[in-house]
C-alpha positions as CSV (number, residue, x, y, z in Angstrom):
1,X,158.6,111.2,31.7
2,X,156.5,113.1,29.4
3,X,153.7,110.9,27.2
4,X,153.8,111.1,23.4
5,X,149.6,111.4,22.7
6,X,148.4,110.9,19.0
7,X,145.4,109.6,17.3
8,X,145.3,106.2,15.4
9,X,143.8,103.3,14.4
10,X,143.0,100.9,17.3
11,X,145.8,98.2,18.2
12,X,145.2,94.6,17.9
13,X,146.0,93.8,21.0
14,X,148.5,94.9,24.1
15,X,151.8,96.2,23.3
16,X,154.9,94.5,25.1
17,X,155.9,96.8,27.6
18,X,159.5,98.6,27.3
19,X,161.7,98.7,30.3
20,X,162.8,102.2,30.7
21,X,164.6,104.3,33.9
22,X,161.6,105.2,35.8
23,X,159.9,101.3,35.2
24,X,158.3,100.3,32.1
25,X,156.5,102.1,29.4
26,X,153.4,101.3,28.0
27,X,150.8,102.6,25.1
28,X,146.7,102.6,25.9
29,X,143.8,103.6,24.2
30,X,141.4,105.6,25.9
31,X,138.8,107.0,23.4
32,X,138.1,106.7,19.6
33,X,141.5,106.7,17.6
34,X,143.3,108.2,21.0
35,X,146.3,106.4,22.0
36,X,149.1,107.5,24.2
37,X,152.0,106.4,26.0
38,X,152.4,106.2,29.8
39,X,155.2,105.2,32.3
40,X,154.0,103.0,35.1
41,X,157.1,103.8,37.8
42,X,156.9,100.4,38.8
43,X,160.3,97.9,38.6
44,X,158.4,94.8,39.3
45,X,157.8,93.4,35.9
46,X,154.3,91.2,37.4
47,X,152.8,94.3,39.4
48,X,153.3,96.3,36.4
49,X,151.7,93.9,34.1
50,X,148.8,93.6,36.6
51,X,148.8,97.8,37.1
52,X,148.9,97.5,32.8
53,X,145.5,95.7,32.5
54,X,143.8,98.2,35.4
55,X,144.7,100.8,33.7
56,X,143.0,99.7,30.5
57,X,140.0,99.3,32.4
58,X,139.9,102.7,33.6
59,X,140.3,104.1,30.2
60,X,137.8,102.4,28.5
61,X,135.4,103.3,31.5
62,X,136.3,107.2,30.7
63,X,135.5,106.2,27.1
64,X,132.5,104.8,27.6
65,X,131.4,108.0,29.8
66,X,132.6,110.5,27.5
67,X,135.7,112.0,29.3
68,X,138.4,111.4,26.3
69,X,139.5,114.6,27.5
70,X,139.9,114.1,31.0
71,X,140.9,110.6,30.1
72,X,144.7,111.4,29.7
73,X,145.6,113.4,32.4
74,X,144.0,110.6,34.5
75,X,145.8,107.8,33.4
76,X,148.9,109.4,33.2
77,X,148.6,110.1,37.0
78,X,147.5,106.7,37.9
79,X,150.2,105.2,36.3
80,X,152.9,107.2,38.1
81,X,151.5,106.2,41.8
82,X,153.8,103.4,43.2
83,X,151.2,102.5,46.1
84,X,148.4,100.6,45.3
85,X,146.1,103.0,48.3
86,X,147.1,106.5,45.8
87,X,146.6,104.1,42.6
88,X,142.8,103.2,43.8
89,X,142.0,106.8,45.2
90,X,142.6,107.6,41.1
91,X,140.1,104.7,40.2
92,X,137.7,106.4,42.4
93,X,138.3,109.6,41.5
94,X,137.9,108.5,38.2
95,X,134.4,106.1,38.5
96,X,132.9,110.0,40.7
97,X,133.1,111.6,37.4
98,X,131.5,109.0,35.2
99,X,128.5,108.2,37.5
100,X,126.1,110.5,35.5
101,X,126.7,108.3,32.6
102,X,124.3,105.4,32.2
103,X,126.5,103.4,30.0
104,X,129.4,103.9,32.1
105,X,127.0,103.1,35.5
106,X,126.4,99.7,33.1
107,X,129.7,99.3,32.7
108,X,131.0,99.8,36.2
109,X,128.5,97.2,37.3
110,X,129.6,94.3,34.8
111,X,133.2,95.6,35.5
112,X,132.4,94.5,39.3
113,X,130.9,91.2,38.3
114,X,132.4,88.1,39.9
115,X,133.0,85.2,38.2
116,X,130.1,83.2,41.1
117,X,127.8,85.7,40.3
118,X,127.8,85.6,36.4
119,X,127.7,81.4,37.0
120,X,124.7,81.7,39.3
121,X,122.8,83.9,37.0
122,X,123.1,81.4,34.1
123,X,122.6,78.3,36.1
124,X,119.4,79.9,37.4
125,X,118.1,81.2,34.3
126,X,118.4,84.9,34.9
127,X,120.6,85.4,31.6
128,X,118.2,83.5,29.6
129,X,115.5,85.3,30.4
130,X,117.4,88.3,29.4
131,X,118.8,87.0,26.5
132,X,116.2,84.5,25.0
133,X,118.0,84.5,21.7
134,X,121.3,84.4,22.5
135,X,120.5,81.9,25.5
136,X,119.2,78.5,25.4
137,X,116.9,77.4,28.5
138,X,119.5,75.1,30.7
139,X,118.5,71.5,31.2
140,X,121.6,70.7,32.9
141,X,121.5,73.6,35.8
142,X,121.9,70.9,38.4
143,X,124.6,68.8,37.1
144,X,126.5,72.5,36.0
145,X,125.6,74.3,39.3
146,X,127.0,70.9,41.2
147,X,130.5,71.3,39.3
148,X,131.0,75.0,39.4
149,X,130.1,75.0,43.5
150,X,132.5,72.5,43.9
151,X,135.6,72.9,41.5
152,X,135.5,76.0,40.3
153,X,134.0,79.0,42.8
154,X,136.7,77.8,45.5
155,X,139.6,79.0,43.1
156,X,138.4,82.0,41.1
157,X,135.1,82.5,42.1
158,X,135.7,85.8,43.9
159,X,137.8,87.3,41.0
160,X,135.8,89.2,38.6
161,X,135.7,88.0,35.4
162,X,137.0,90.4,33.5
163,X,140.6,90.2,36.0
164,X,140.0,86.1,35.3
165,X,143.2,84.8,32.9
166,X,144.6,81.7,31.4
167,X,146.6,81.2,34.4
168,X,143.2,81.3,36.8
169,X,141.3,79.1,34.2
170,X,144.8,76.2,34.7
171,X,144.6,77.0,37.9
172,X,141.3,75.4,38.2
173,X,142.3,72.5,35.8
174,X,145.5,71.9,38.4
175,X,143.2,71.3,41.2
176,X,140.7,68.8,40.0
177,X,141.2,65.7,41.9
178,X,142.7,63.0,40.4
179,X,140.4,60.3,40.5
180,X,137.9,62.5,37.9
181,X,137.3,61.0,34.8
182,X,138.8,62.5,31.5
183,X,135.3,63.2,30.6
184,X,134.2,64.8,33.9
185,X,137.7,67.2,33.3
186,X,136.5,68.0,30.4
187,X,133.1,69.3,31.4
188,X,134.5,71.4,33.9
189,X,136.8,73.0,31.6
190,X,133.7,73.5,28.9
191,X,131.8,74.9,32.0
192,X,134.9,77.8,32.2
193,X,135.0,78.2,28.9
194,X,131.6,78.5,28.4
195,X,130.7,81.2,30.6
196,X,133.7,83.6,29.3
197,X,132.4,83.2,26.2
198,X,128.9,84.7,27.4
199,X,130.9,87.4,29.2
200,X,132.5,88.0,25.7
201,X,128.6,88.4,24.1
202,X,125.8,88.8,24.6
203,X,127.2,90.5,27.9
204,X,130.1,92.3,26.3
205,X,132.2,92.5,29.7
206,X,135.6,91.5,27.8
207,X,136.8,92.1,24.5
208,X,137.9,88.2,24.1
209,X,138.0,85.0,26.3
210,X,141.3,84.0,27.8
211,X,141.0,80.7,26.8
212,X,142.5,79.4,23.5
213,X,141.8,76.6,21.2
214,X,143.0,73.4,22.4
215,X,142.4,74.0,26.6
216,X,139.5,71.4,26.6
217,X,140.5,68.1,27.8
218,X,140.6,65.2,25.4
219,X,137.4,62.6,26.1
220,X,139.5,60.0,26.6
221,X,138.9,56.4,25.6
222,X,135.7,54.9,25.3
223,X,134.7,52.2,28.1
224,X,133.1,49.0,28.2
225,X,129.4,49.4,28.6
226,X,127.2,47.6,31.2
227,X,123.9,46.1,30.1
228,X,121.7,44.0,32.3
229,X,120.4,40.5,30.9
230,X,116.8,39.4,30.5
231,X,116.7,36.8,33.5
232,X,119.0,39.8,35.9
233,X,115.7,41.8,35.0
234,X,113.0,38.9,35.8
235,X,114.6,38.5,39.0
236,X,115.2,42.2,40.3
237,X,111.3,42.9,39.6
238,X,110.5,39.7,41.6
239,X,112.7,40.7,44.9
240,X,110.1,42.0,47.4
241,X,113.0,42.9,49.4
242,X,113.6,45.8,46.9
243,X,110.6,48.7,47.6
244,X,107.8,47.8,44.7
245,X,108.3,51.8,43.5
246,X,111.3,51.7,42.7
247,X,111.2,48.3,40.9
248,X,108.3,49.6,38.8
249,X,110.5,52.5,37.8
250,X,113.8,50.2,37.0
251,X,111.5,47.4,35.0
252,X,109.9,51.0,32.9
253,X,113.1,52.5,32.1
254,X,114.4,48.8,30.8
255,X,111.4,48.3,28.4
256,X,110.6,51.3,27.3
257,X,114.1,53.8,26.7
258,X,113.6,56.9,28.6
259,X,116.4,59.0,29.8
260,X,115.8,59.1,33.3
261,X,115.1,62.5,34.0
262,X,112.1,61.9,31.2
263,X,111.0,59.0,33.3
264,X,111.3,61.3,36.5
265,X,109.1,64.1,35.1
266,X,106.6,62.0,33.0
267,X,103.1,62.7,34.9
268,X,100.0,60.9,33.9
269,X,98.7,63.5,31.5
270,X,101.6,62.2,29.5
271,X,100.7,58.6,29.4
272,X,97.2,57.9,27.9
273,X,96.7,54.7,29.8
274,X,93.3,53.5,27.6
275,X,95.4,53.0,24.0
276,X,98.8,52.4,26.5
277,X,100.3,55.6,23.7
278,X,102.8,57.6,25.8
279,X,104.7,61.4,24.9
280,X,107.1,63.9,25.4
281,X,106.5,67.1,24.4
282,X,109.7,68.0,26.9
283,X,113.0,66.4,26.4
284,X,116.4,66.7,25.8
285,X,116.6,67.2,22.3
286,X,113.8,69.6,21.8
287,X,112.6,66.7,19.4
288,X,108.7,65.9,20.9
289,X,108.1,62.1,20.0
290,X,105.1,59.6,21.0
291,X,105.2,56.4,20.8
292,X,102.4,52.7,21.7
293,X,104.1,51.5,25.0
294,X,104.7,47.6,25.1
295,X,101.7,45.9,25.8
296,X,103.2,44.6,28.9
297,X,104.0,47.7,30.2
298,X,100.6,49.6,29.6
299,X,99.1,47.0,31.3
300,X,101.0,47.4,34.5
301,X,100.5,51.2,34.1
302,X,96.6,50.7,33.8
303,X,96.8,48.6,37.4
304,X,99.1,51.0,39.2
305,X,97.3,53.4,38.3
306,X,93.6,51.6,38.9
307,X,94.9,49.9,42.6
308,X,97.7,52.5,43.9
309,X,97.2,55.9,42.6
310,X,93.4,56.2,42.3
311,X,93.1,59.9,43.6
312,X,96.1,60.9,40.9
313,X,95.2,63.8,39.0
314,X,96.8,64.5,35.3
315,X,99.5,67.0,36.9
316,X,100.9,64.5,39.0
317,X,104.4,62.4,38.6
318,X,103.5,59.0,37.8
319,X,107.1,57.7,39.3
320,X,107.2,58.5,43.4
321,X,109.8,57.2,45.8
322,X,107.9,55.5,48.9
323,X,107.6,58.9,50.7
324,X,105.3,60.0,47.4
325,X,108.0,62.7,47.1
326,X,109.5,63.1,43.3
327,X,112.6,60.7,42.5
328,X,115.8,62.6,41.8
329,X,119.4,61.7,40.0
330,X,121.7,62.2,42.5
331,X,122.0,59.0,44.6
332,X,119.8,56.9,42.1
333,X,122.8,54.7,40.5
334,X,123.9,53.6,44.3
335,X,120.4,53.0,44.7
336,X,120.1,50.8,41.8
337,X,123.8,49.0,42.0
338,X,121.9,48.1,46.1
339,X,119.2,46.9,44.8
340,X,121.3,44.8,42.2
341,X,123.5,43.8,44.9
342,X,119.9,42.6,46.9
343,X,120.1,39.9,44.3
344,X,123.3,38.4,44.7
345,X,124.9,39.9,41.3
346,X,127.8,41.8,43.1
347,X,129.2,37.6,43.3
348,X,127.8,36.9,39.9
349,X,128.6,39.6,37.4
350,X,131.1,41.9,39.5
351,X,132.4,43.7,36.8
352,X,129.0,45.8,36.8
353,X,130.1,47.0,40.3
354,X,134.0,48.0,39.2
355,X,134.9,51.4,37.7
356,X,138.6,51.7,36.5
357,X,140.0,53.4,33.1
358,X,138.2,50.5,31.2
359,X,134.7,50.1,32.3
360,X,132.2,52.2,34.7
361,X,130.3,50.9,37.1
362,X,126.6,50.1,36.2
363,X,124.1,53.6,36.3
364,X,120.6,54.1,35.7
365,X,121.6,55.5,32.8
366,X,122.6,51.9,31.7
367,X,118.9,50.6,31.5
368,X,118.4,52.5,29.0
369,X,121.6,50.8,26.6
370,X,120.0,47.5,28.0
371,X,116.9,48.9,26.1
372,X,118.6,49.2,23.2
373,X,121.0,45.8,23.6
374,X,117.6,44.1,24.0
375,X,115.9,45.1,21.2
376,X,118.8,44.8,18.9
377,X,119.1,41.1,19.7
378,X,115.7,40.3,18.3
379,X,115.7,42.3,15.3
380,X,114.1,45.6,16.1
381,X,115.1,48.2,13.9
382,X,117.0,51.3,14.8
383,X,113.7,53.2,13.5
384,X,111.9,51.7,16.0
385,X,114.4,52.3,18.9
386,X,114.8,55.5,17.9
387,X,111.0,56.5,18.3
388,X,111.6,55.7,21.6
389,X,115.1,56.7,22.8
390,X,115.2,60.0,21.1
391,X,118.4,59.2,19.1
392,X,118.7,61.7,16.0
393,X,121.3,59.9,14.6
394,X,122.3,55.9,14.7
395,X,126.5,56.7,16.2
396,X,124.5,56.1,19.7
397,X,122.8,53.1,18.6
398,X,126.0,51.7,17.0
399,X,127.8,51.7,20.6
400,X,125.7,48.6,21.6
401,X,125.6,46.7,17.9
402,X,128.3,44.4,19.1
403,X,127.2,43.8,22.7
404,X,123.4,42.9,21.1
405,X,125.6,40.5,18.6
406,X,126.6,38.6,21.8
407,X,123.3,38.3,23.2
408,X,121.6,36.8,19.8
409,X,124.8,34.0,20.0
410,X,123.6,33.5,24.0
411,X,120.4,33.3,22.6
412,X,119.3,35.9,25.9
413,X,116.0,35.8,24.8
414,X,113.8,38.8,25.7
415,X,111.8,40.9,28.8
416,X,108.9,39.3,30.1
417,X,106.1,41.6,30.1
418,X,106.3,44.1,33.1
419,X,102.3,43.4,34.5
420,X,103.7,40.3,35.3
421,X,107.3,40.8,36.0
422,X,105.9,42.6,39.1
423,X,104.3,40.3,41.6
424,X,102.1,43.1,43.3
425,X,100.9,43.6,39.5
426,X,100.1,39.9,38.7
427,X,98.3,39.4,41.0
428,X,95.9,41.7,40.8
429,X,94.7,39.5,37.5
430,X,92.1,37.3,38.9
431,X,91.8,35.6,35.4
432,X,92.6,35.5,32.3
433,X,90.2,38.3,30.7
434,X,91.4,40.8,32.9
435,X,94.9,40.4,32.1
436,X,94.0,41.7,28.6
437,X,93.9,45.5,27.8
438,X,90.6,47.0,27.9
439,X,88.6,47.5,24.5
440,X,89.2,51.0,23.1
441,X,85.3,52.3,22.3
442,X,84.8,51.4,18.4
443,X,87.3,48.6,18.0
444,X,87.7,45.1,18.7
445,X,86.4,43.1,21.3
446,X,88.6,41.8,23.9
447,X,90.7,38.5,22.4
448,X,89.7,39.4,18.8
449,X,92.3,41.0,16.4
450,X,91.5,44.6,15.0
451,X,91.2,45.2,11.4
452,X,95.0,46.7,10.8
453,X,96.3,43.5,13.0
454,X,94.8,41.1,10.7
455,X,96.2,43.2,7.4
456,X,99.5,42.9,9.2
457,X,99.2,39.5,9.4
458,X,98.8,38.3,5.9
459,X,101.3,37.4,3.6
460,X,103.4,39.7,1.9
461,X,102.8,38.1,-1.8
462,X,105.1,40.6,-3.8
463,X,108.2,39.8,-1.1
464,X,111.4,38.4,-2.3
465,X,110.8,36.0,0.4
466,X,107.8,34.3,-0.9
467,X,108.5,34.6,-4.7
468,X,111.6,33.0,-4.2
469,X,111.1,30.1,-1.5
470,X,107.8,29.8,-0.7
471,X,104.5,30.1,-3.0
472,X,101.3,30.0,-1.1
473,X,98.8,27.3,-2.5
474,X,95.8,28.1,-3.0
475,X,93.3,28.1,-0.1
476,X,95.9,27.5,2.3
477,X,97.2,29.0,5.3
478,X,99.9,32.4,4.8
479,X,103.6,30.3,4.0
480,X,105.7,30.9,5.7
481,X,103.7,31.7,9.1
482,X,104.9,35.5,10.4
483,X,105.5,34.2,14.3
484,X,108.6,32.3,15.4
485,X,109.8,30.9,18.9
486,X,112.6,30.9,21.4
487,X,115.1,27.7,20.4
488,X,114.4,25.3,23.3
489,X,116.9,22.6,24.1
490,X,115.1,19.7,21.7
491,X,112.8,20.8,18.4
492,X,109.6,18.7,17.3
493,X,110.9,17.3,13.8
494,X,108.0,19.2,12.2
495,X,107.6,23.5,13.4
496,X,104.3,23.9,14.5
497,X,101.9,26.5,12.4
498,X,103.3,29.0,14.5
499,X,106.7,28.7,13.7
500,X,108.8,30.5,10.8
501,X,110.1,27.2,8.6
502,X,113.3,29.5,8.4
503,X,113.8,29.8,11.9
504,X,112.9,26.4,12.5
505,X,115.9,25.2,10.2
506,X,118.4,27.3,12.1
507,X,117.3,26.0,15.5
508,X,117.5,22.6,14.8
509,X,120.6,22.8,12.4
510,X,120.5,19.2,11.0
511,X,119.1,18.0,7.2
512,X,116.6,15.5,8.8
513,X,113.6,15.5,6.5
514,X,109.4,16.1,7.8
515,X,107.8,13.0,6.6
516,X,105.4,13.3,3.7
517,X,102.5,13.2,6.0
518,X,103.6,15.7,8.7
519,X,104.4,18.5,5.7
520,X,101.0,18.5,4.9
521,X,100.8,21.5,8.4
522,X,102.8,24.0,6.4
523,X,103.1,23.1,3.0
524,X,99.1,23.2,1.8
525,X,96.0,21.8,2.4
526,X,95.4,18.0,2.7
527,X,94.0,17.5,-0.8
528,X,93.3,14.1,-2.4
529,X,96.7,13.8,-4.5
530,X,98.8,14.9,-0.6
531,X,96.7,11.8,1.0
532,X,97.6,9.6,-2.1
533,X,101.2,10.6,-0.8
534,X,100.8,9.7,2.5
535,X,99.7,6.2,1.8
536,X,101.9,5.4,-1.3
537,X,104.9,7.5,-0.1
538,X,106.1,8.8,-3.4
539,X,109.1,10.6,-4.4
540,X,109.5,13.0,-1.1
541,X,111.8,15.6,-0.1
542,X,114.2,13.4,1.1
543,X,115.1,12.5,-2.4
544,X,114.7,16.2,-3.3
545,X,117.5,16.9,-0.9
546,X,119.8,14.8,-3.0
547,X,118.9,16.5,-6.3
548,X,118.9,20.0,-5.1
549,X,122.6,19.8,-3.5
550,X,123.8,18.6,-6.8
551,X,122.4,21.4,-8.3
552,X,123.7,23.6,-5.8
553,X,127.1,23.0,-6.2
554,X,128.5,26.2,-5.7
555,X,127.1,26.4,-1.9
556,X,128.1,24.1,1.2
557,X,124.9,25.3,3.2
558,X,123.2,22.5,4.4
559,X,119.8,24.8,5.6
560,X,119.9,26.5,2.3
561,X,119.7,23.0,0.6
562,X,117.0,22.0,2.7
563,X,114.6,24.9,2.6
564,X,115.1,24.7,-1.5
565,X,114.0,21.6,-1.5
566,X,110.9,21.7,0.6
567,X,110.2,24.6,-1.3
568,X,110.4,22.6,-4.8
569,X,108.5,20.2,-2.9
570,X,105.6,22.3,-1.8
571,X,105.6,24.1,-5.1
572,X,105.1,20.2,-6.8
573,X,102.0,19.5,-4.5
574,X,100.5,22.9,-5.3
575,X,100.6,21.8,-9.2
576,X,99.2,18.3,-8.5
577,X,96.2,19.3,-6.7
578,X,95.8,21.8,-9.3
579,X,95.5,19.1,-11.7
């Protein structure tokens, strides 16, 4: 049958073949505003959709090189061939003529690109470095490369990628083992989806992905998080049966917040070991931060460094496993759940070892929530955190807002500092100077408090706080005192001058009364009028307790009652010795 050739605007997309005598009839578009109608004498409906999309390839390869003319008479010769032998000695008789065409040469080769190859030149960086702009540098390239070896290259990575459908992308999806997480699906998926969109542009192998809106796998439901507790951290950095490198690694990653490929490529030129400040100029987020390292923890850096990695130059990774070789992800969460297991929590807390459609099974990764669980439950703020997690936003942060709730009611109390967490590390303190950080040149002297430490200390005067509960008297110590203490199993009756009278209160929970002569620690100077007191005991808070829940009708909180009336009381002694 006899094509109908005219010129017109472009189609939107493939026409629906009609079924005619000969096979079916189709219309193609080979060259600006050229469109004409072919019959491909095939009666197979498949082959001839399949001989359909060849055909389209060849014409826009003519295009490209210029032979409009020729283009026709091609076409309309390899679509009458029945065997696919005659229908390829037309493709090559067709990719002969456009050789001396560069852009059809660049054509012909992306044409011929495989869907492996296009993944191995973007997990290895080739396509950034050719487009920079269009291309982010990968971070992930191991993790991707991983996935795409083994779930995706075994079904279409032979196929080039412009012959790769929706059925070939499902096809992939189909195959994924079972036990893969709804997540983990969903990566692959992206992964496919991803590099079709890079063949789409900047590469411009095919007009438009395959893949539609909606072919990504939902997440799935969230699952319970695993956090380790204070004491489950004392007692994995004290098992000597766990190698000391990998212990040092575990107790950094728990106080201090770093993803663990941060922690894996930090090198000592990153950590300034004199002022214990560390960076990352290199991270995840593109987002550099810096940050003063827990006391604790520059310590133990300042004696690894001084006792076991002398000779180490700025370059070098500060984290080795006990070959000296770099520490790597893969394996590293069966390491860790071993060395949990070294210290009998497999019997204690087994739900960190179980992974079902509810909870995952403790990961490295989850040192770095217990980070955040930790400092939640004693009142650091999410600005804080952040600095050192990298978080641009507080959704992360939120996820562990109710498990931190639970360890404030446990009352889990917090890390011990990691120089002495580490048995190899204590002892290397001979005595009790040494354990203290060296004296940066130009500040203070080793045990003495530098000049911003002391302003920190002071009270804040114009706080709601003080106005409201707690006026300073003259000459007196700051009131209320800024530290507070761990709630032990009995309380003095009196908080010591190191103890918050607030948290105090809520430790003990009872209304018993200080005795005239014991509030004389915290509640001003032992003037003449507060020793008359003592000796004559006048009108105390005891019977201010009375007075002030009478007034304070409206509330049932016994602590609230209390502290008012200490407060009054305090406030009535200030006046008194100012008379």
């Amino acid at each position: 049958m006899a094509d109908d050739t005219k010129k017109g605007p472009a189609s939107a997309g493939p026409e629906p073949m009609e079924r005619c005598k000969d096979g079916f009839r189709t219309r193609l578009r080979y060259g600006k505003g050229l469109r004409g109608r072919f019959t491909i004498k095939l009666h197979d409906e498949a082959a001839a959709t399949r001989r359909r999309a060849r055909l389209q390839e060849l014409a826009e390869l003519l295009a490209s090189a210029g032979h409009s003319a020729e283009a026709r008479i091609i076409l309309r010769k390899a679509a009458a061939v029945q065997s696919e032998r005659d229908f390829d000695e037309a493709v090559r008789v067709a990719e002969e003529l456009c050789k001396e065409s560069p852009r059809a040469i660049k054509r012909l080769q992306a044409r011929s690109l495989t869907f492996r190859e296009l993944g191995e030149q973007w997990t290895d960086e080739r396509l950034h470095a050719r487009f920079p702009d269009q291309i982010k540098k990968k971070k992930t390239h191991e993790h991707d490369a991983a996935r795409l070896e083994h779930h995706v290259y075994p079904v279409i990575g032979s196929k080039t990628v412009a012959s790769v459908t929706l059925d070939d992308c499902e096809e992939v999806m189909r195959k994924l083992p079972a036990e893969l997480s709804p997540l983990t699906r969903r990566n692959v998926g992206h992964l496919v989806a991803r590099l079709l969109k890079l063949a789409v542009y900047p590469l411009r192998i095919i007009e438009a992905s395959p893949i539609p809106a909606g072919f990504l796998p939902n997440r799935g439901a969230k699952k319970a998080l695993a956090c380790l507790y204070p004491d489950e951290d004392r007692r994995l950095l004290a098992c000597t049966d766990v190698p000391f490198c990998f212990r040092l690694l575990w107790g950094f990653l728990t106080r201090e917040g770093m993803r663990e490929g941060e922690a894996f490529a930090l090198t000592w030129a990153d950590v300034d070991v004199k002022r214990g400040a560390v960076r990352l100029d290199q991270n995840k987020t593109d987002d550099p931060r810096a940050w003063a390292l827990d006391t604790g923890t520059a310590e133990a850096l300042r004696r690894y460094k001084k006792h076991f990695r002398a000779e180490a130059e700025p370059g070098d990774l500060v984290f080795q496993d006990p070959q000296g070789r770099p520490h790597t992800k893969f394996g590293a969460a069966e390491l860790l759940r071993g060395h949990l297991r070294a210290i009998g929590l497999a019997e204690e807390r087994p739900e960190l070892f179980e992974s079902n459609a509810q909870r995952k099974q403790i990961r490295v990764h989850d040192l770095r929530g217990s980070f955040v669980t930790i400092s939640l439950a004693n009142d650091k703020t999410e600005s804080w955190i952040s600095d050192r997690t990298g978080h641009r936003s507080s959704a992360m942060i939120n996820n562990y807002k109710r498990i931190a709730r639970g360890f404030q009611e446990l009352d889990a109390g917090t890390l011990s500092p990691l120089d002495f967490a580490l048995p190899e590390l204590r002892a290397l303190a001979s005595t009790a100077a040494s354990d203290q950080p060296p004296p940066v040149e130009g500040g203070p002297e080793v045990g003495q408090r530098s000049e911003i430490q002391q302003e920190r200390r002071r009270p804040q005067g114009d706080s709601n706080h003080t106005k409201r509960f707690c006026k300073k008297p003259s000459g007196s110590r700051s009131w209320p005192p800024t530290r507070g203490i761990a709630p032990e199993s009995s309380f003095p009756l009196v908080p010591p001058r190191s103890v918050s009278f607030r948290r105090w209160v809520h430790a003990r929970g009872n209304l018993t009364a200080p005795p005239a002569g014991q509030l004389a620690d915290y509640v001003g100077p032992r003037s003449r009028s507060l020793r008359a007191a003592q000796a004559e005991q006048p009108r105390g808070p005891a019977d201010l307790v009375g007075r002030t829940r009478a007034r304070l009708c409206r509330t049932n909180d016994p602590k609230r009652i209390l502290l008012v009336a200490l407060a009054k009381f305090a406030r009535s002694e200030r006046h008194a010795h100012a008379r």
